[in-house]
C-alpha positions as CSV (number, residue, x, y, z in Angstrom):
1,X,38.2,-43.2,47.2
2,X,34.8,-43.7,46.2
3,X,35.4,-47.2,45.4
4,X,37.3,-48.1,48.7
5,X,34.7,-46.3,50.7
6,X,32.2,-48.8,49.2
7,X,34.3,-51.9,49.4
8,X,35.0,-51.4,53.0
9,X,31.7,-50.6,54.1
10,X,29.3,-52.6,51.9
11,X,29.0,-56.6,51.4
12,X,30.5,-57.6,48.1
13,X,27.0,-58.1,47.5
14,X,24.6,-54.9,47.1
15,X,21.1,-56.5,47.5
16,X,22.6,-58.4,50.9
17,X,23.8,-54.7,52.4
18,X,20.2,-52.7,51.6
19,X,18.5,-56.0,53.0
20,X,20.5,-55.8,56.0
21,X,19.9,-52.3,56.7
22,X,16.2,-52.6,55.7
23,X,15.3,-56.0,57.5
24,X,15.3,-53.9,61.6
25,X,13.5,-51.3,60.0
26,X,10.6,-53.8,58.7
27,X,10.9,-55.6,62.1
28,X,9.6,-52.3,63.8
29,X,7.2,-51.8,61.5
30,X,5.8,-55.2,62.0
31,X,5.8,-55.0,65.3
32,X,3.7,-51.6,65.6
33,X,1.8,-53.2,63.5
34,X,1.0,-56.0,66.1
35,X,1.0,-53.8,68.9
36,X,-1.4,-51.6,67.0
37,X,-3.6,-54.6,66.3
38,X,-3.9,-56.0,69.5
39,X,-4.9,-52.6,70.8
40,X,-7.4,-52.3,69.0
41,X,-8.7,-56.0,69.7
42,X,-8.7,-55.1,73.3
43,X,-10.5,-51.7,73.2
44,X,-13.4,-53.9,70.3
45,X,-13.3,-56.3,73.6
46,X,-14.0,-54.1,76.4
47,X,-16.9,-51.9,74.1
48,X,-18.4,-55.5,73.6
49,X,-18.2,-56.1,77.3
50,X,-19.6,-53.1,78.3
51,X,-22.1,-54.1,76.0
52,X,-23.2,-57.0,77.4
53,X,-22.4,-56.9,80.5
54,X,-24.5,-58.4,82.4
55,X,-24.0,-61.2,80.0
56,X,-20.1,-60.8,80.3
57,X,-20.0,-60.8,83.9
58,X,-22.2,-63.8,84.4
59,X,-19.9,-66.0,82.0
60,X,-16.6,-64.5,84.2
61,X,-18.5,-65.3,87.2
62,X,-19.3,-69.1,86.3
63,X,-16.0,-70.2,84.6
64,X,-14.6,-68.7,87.4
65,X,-16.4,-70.8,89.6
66,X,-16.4,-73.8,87.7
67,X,-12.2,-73.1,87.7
68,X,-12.1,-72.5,90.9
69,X,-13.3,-76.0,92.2
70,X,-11.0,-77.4,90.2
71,X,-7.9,-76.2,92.0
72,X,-6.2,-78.3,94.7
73,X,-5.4,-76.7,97.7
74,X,-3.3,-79.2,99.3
75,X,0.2,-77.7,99.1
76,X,-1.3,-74.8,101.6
77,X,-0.3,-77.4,104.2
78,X,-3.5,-77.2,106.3
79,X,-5.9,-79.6,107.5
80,X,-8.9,-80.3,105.3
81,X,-11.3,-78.3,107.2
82,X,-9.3,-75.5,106.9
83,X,-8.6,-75.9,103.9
84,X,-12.8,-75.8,103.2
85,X,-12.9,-72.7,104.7
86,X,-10.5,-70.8,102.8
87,X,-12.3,-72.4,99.8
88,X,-15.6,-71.5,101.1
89,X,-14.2,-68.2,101.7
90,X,-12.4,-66.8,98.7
91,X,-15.8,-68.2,96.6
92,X,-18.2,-66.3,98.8
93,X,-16.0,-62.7,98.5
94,X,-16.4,-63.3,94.2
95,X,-19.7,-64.2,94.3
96,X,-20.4,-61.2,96.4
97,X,-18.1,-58.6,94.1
98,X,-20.2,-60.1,91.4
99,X,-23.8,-59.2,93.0
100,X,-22.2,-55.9,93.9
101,X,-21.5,-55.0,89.7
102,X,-25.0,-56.5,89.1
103,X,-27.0,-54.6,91.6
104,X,-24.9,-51.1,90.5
105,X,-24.9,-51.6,87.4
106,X,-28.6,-52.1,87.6
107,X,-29.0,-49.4,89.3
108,X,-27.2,-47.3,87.2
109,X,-29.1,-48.1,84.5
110,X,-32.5,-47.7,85.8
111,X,-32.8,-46.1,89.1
112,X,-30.1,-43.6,89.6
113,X,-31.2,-40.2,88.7
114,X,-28.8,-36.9,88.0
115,X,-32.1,-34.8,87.3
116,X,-33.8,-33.4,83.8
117,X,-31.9,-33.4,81.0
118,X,-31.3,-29.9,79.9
119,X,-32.8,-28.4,76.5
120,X,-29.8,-29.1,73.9
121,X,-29.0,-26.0,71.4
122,X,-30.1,-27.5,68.1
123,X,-29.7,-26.2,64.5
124,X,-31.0,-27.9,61.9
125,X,-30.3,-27.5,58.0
126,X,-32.7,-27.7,54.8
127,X,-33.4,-28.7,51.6
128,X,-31.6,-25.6,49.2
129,X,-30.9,-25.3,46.2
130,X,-27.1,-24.3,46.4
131,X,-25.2,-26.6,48.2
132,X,-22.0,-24.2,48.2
133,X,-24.5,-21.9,50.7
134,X,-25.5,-24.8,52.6
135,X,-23.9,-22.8,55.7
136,X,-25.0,-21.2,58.9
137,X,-23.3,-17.6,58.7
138,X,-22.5,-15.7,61.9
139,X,-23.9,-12.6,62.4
140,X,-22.5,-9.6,60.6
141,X,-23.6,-6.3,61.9
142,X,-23.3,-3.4,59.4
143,X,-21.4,-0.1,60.8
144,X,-24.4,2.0,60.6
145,X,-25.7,4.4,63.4
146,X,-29.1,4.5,64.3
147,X,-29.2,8.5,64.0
148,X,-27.2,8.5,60.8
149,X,-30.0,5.7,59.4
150,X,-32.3,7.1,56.6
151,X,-35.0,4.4,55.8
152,X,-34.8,4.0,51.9
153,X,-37.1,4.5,49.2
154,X,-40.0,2.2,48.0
155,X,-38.6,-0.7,46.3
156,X,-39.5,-2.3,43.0
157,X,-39.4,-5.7,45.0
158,X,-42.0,-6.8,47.5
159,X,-42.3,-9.6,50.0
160,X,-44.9,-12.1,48.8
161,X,-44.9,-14.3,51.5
162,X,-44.0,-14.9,55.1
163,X,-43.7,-18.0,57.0
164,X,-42.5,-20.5,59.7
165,X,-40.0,-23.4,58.0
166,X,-41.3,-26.1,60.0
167,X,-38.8,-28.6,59.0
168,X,-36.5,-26.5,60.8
169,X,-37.9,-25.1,63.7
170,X,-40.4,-26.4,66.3
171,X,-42.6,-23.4,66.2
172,X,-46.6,-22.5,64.4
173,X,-48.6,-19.5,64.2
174,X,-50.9,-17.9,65.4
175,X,-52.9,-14.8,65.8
176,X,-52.9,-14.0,69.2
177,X,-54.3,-10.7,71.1
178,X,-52.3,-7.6,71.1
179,X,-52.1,-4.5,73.0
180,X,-54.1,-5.6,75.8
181,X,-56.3,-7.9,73.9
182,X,-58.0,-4.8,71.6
183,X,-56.4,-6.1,68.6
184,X,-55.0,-9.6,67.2
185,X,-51.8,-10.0,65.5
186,X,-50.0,-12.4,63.5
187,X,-47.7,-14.4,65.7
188,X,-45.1,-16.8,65.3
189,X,-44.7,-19.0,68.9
190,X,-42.4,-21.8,69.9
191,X,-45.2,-25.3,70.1
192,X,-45.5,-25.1,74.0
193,X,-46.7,-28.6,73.4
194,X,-43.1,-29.5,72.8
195,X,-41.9,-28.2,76.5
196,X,-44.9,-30.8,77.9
197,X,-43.6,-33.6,75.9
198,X,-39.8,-33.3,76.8
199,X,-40.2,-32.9,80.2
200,X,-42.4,-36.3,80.0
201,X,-39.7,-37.8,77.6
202,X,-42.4,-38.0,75.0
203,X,-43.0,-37.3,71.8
204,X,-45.7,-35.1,70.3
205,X,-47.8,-35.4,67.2
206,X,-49.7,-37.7,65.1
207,X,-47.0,-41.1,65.2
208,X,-46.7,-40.8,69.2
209,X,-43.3,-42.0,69.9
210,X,-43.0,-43.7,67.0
211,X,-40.2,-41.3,66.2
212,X,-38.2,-42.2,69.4
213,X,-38.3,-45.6,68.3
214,X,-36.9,-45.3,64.8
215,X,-33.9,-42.8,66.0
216,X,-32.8,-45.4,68.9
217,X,-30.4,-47.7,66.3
218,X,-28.9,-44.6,65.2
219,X,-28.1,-43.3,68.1
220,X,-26.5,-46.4,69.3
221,X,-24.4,-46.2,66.2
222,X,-23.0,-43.2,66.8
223,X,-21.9,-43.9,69.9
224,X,-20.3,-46.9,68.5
225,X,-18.6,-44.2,66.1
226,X,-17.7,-41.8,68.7
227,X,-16.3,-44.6,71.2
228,X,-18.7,-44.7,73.8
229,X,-20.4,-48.1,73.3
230,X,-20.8,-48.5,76.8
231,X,-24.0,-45.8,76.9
232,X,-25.6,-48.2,74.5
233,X,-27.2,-50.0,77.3
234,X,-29.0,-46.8,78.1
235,X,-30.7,-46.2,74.9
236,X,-32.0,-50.2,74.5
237,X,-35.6,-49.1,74.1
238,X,-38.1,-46.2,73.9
239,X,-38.5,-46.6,77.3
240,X,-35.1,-46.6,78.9
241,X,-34.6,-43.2,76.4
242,X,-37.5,-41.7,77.4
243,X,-36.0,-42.1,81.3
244,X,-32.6,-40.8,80.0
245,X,-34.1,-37.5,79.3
246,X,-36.3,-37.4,82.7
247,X,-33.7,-38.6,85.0
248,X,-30.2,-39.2,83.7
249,X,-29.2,-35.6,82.1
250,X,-25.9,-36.2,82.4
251,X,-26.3,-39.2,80.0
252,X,-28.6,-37.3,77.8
253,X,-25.2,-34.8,77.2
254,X,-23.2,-37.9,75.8
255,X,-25.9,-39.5,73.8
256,X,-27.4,-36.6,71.9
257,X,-26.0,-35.6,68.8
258,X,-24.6,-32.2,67.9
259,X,-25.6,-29.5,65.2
260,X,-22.3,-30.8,63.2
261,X,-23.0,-34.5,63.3
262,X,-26.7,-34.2,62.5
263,X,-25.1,-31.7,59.5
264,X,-22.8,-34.5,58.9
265,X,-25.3,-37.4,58.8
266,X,-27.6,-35.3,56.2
267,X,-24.1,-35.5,53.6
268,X,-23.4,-39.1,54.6
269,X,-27.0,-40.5,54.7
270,X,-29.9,-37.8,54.0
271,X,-32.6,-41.0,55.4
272,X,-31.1,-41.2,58.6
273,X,-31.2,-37.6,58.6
274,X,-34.6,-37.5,58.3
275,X,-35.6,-39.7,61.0
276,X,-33.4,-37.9,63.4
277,X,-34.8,-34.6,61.9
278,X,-38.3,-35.5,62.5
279,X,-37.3,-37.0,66.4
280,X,-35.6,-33.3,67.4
281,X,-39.0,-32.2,65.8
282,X,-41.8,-33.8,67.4
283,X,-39.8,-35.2,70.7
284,X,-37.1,-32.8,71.5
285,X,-37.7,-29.1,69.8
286,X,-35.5,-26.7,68.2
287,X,-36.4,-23.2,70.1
288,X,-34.3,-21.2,67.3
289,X,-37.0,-19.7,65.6
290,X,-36.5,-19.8,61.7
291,X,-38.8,-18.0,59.2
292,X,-39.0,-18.2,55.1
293,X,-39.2,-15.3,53.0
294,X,-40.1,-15.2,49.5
295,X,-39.3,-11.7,47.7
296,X,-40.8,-11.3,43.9
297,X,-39.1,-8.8,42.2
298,X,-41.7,-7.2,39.6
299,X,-39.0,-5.2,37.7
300,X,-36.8,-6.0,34.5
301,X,-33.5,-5.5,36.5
302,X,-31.8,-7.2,38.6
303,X,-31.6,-6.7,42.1
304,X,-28.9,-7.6,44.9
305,X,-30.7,-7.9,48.4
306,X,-27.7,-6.4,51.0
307,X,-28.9,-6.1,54.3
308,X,-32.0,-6.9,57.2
309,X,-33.3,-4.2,59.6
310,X,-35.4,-5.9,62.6
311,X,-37.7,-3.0,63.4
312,X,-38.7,-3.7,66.8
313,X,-41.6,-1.7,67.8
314,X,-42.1,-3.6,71.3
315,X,-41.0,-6.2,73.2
316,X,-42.2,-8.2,76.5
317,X,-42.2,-11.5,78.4
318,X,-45.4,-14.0,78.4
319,X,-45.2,-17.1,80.9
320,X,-44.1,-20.7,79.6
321,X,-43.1,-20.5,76.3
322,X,-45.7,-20.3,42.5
323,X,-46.2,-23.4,39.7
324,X,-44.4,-25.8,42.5
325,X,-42.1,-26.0,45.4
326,X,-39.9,-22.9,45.8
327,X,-37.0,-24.2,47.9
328,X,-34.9,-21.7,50.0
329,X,-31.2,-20.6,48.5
330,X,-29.7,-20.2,51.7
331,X,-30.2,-19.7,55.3
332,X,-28.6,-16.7,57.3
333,X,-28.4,-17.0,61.0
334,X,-29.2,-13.8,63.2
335,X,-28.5,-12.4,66.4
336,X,-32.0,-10.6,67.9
337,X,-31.5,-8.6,70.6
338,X,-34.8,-7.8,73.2
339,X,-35.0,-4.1,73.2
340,X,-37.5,-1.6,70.9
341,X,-35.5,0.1,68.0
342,X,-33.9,-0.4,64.7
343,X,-31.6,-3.6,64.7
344,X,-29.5,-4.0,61.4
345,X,-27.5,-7.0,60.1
346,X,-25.8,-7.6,56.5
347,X,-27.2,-10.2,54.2
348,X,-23.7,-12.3,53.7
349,X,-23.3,-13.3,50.9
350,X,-25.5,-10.7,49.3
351,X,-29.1,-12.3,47.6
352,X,-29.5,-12.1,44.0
353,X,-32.9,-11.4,42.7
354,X,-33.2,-11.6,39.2
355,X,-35.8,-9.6,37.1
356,X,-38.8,-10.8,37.1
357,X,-38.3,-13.6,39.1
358,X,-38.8,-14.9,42.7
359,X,-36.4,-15.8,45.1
360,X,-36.7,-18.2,48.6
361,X,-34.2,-17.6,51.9
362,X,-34.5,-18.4,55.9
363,X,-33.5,-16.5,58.2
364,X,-32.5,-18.6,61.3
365,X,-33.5,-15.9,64.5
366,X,-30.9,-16.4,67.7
367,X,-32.0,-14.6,70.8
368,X,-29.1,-12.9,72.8
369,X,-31.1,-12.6,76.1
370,X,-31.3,-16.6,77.8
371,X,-35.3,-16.1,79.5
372,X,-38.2,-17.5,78.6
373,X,-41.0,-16.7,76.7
374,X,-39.4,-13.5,75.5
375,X,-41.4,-11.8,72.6
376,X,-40.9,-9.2,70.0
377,X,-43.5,-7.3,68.1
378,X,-41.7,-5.7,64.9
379,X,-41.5,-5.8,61.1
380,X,-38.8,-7.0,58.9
381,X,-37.1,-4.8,56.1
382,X,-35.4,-5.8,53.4
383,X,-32.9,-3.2,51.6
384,X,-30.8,-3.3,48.2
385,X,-27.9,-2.3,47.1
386,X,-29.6,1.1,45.6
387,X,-31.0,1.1,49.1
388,X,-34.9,0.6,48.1
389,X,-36.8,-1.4,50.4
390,X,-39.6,-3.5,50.7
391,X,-40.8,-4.9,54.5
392,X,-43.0,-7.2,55.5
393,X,-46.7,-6.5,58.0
394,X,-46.4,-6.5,61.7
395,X,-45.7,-9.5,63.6
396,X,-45.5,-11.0,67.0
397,X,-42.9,-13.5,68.0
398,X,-42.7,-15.5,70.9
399,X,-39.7,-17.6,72.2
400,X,-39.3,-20.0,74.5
401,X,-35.9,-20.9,76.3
């Protein structure tokens, strides 16, 4: 049976049958692959055009023209004059579609305005030591109650030093006056400098908007990437992105790069990631405030650091807004909330500090309350797993939204 199946459905010859059978399914294949091809010719085409295009529309204009007068208008069947007309006519309505896409695009590109661009949520990531921690992590609030919490007992570990990570954060300190100007504090404030340059569409520092200027091809690349080559036009120079973020915000929300693509471009290419870095820096700012710790453990054990309380002893609103490098582990992100009392959060994953030893970490500082110039004055403790603490002096901080 097996033999007359074959005979009656198969050629005599078994490499003619599978070529049969396989020769439509190749055609199709082919012919995706064409379709496929010439798709993405034409989409390469239009981004070039849109490109270009005042370029573009000027060459479509004149070999239409130049096509145009070639045509013979004769079989229309009306007199010469007439014919003129028509002529005159049809050359006049396409010369005046094409002044009508030069003047809007034109205007588009450098008059229309949508208003300020609005102040883009920005994380940035560091140099650490880990890579496998190189991670924002969520908030993870520890099922405590405040009237079941029993401060713990003086820890062999202290913290040695305190400071703002400015390579991730556009804020400085200060010591400003506190309560009512009878004493001065240690305070950590976002560079109000910053707000002035953004709403200019400036940069501040010492390299002006020298910054700007480096970060323009990159952004023009990634719009490239992200299939948008069209807003290229409005990032051409320092200038026309300095009126982006003054007038066109709504451009400004398509061209600017997210937290995950500026993450991305520090795996891909850590120098582009630099320059982009130092642009959010000194021309944009990043309003999340985050703040390097350095514990020294002074013991001969070893020590697993578990858990952050944010002792907030007051809060308020103001108007506007070793031998070498110790690099931090790991950066934690926190929610703060703007209300006096104990606020604690879980160190996850849990810091190891070995005996005898230091150990660097940020802590990234998210406010949950959207106003500005909302400020905190409060000390930070740090807790083990044997629950002995250590905390750092009194502090004032002072965001801006």
């Amino acid at each position: 049976m097996k033999y007359l199946f074959y005979e009656t459905h198969c050629s005599s010859n078994p490499d003619e049958w599978l070529k049969g059978k396989l020769l439509p399914i190749a055609a199709l294949l082919s012919f995706l692959g064409i379709v496929t091809g010439l798709a993405e010719s034409i989409l390469k085409f239009v981004n070039l055009a849109e490109s270009n295009f005042y370029l573009f529309i000027t060459i479509l204009w004149a070999v239409f023209a130049v096509i145009f007068f070639q045509l013979d208008f004769s079989r229309l069947g009306t007199s010469s004059l007439q014919r003129k007309r028509i002529k005159i006519a049809i050359f006049a309505l396409t010369t005046l579609i094409f002044v009508i896409g030069i003047t809007w695009k034109y205007y588009e590109l450098h008059i229309r305005r949508t208003g300020h661009a609005e102040h883009p949520t920005l994380q940035l990531s560091g140099l650490e030591m880990h890579p496998r921690f190189n991670a924002e992590l969520g908030t993870n609030m520890l099922a405590i109650s405040y009237k079941s919490f029993i401060p713990g007992r003086q820890a062999p570990f202290k913290v040695e030093e305190m400071n703002i990570d400015e390579d991730l954060c556009s804020f400085v300190e200060t010591m400003d006056e506190y309560n009512a100007g009878l004493k001065k504090i240690r305070t950590f404030e976002y560079n109000i400098n910053l707000n002035m340059a953004f709403s200019q569409g400036t940069c501040f520092g010492l390299y002006g908007d020298e910054p700007a200027k480096k970060v323009l091809s990159i952004l023009r690349e990634n719009l490239d990437k992200s299939g948008k080559s069209g807003l290229k036009n409005y990032v051409s120079s320092v200038g026309e992105l300095s009126r982006v973020i003054k007038e066109r915000g709504d451009i400004f929300n398509q061209i600017m790069l997210t937290s995950d693509e500026i993450g991305a471009l520090k795996q891909t290419s850590p120098e582009k990631y630099e320059i982009v870095r130092d642009w959010i820096l000194h021309c944009i700012g990043v309003k999340q405030p985050v703040i390097s710790f350095v514990l020294l453990n002074s013991s001969r054990k070893d020590l697993l650091i578990n858990k952050v309380v944010y002792d907030v002893s007051d809060i308020g609103q103001v108007k506007g807004g070793g031998s070498g490098p110790l690099y931090p582990v790991l950066t934690y992100t926190h929610d703060l909330e703007h209300k006096k009392g104990l606020q604690i959060r879980s160190l996850s994953p849990p810091l190891l500090l070995k005996a005898n030893d230091r150990v660097a970490f940020n802590i990234r500082l998210v406010p949950t309350t959207k106003e500005s110039g909302l400020t905190w004055v409060m000390k930070i403790r740090f807790y083990d797993s044997m629950n002995q603490t250590a905390e750092t002096d009194p502090f004032q901080l002072i965001m801006s939204k």
